[in-house]
C-alpha positions in Angstrom: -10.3 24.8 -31.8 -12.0 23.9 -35.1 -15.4 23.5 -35.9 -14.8 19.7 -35.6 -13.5 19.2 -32.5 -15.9 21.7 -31.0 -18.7 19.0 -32.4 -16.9 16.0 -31.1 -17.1 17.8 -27.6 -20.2 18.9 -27.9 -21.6 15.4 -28.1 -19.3 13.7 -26.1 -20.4 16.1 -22.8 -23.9 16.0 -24.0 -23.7 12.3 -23.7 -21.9 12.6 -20.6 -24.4 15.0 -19.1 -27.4 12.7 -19.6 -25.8 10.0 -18.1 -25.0 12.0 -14.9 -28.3 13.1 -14.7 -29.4 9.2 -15.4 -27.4 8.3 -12.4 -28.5 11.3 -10.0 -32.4 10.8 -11.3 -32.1 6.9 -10.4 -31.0 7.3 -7.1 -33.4 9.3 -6.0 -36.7 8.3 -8.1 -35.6 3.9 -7.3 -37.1 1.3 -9.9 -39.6 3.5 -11.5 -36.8 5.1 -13.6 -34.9 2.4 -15.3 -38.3 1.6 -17.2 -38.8 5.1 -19.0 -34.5 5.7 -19.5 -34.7 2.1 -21.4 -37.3 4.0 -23.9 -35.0 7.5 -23.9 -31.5 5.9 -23.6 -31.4 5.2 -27.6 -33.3 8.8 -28.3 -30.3 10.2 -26.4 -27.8 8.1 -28.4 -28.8 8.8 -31.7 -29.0 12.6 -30.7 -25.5 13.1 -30.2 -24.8 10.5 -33.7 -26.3 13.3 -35.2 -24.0 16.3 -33.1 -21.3 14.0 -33.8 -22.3 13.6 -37.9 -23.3 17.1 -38.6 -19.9 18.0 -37.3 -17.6 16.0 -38.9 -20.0 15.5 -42.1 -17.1 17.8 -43.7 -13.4 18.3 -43.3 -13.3 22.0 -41.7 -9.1 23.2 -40.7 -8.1 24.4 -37.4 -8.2 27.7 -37.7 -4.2 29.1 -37.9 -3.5 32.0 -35.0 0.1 34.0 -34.3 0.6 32.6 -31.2 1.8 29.4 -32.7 5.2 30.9 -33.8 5.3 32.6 -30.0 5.0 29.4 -28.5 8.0 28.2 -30.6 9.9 31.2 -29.1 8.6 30.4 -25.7 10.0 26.9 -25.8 13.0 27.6 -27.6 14.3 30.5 -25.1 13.4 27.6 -22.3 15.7 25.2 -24.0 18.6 27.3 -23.8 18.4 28.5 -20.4 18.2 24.6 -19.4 20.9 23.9 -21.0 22.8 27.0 -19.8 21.4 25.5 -16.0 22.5 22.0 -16.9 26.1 23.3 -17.5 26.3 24.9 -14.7 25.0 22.5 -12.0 27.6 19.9 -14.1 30.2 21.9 -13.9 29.5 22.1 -10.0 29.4 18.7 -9.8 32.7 18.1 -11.4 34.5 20.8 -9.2 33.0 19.4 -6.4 34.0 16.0 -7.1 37.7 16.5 -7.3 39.9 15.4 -5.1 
């Protein structure tokens, strides 16, 4: 993962995370609550604007790793023993179906 996505996540579940603790914290402290989150819901939101802009303030690449062309093997050895499968089982079926 890049450095930008690992920003974008980073905000994202800190922004998640307060709002399950806003939910859990409500239930159990009733009306008193809603009063001080509407005070620290926009402190919360502007903290993860800023996560969100110091990480993506600037273009930064994926960084490249080996096991890209791997995967490409992976998949492309999977392809032909499908289609080695494929041919068989049709080839089953045909024989099977004759008469």
């Amino acid at each position: 993962m890049g450095r930008n996505l690992k920003g974008i996540i980073a905000g994202y579940g800190f922004f998640l995370a307060t709002t399950v603790s806003h939910l859990s914290v409500r239930g159990s402290l009733g009306q008193a609550f809603p009063e001080f989150w509407q005070h620290l819901q926009p402190a919360v939101y502007i903290a993860v604007l800023l996560v969100w802009v110091g990480a993506l303030w600037r273009y930064a690449p994926a960084p490249e790793s080996d096991a890209d062309s791997g995967l490409e093997d992976d998949y492309q050895s999977l392809l032909a023993a499908t289609r080695r499968r494929l041919g068989a089982a049709a080839a089953y079926v045909g024989r099977s179906a004759r008469p």
